[in-house]
C-alpha positions as CSV (number, residue, x, y, z in Angstrom):
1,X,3.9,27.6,-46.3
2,X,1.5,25.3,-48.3
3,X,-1.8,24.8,-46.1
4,X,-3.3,21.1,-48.1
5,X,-6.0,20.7,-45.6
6,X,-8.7,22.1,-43.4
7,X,-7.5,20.8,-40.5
8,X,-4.3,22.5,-41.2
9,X,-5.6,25.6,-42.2
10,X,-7.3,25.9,-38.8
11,X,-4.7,24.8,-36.7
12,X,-2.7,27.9,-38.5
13,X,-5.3,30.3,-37.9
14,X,-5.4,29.8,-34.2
15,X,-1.5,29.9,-34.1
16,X,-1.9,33.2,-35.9
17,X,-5.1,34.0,-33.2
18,X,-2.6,33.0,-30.3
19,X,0.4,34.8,-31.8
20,X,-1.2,37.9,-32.5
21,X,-3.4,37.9,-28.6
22,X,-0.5,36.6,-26.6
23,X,2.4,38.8,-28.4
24,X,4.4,35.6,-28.8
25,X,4.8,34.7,-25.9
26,X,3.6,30.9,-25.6
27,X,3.8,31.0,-21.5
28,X,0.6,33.2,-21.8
29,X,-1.4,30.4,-23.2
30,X,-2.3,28.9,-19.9
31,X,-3.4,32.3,-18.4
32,X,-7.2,32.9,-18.6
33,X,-8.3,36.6,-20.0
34,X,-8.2,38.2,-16.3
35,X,-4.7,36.9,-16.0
36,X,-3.6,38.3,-19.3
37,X,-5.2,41.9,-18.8
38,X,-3.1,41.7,-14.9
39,X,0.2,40.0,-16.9
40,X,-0.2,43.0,-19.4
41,X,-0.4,45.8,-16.3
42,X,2.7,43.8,-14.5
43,X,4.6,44.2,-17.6
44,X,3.6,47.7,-18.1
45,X,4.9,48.5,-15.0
46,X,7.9,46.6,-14.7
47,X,9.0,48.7,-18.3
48,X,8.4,51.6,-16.6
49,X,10.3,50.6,-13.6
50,X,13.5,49.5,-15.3
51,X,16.4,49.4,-13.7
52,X,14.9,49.7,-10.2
53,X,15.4,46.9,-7.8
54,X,12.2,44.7,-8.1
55,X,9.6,44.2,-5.0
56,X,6.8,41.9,-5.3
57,X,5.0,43.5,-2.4
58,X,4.8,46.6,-4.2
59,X,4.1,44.8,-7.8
60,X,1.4,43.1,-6.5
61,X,-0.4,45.7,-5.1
62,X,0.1,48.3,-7.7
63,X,-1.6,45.2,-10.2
64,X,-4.2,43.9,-7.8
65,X,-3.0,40.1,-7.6
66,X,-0.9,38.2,-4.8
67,X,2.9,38.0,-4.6
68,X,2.7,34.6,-5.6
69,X,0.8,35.2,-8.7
70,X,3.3,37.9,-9.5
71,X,6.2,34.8,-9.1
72,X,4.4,33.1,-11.3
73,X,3.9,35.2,-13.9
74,X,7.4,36.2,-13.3
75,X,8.6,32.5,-13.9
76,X,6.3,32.5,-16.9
77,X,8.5,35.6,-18.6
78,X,11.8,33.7,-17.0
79,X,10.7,30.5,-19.3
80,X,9.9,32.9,-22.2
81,X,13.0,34.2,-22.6
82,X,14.6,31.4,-21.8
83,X,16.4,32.7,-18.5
84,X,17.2,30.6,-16.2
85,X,20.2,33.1,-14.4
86,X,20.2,32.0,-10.5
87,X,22.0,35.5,-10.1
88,X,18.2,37.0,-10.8
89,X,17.1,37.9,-7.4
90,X,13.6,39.7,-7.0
91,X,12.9,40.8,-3.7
């Protein structure tokens, strides 16, 4: 990659910043650092919950947020990955 000016330079480190803080995942960049440290717990828990049927009742109260937050975030992972499956169906 050839970096010919300082403009371009810093617009590379803060993709590097953003790509190293937000795991590549370019949903995250609207979340605020709260959000991130509650979108880290959710996905910690979902891992560990794999295969389980989902409920956002229980999500949300395990990672202190709402259920709607938890949708959201959820649609945040949905548009990271690119899936858009209507059979998905989180109760």
């Amino acid at each position: 990659m050839d970096i010919s000016t300082v403009d371009e330079l810093e617009a590379h480190r803060s993709y590097i910043a953003n790509f190293i803080r937000f795991g590549g995942m370019p949903g995250l960049l609207s979340l605020r650092d709260k959000s991130v440290l509650s979108f880290n717990k959710m996905i910690s828990w979902l891992a560990l919950n794999n295969g389980g049927q989902l409920n956002k009742s229980t999500l949300s109260n395990v990672v202190g947020i709402s259920s709607r937050q938890i949708e959201r975030y959820l649609e945040v992972l949905q548009g990271t990955f690119g899936h858009n499956d209507a059979r998905l169906k989180i109760a």
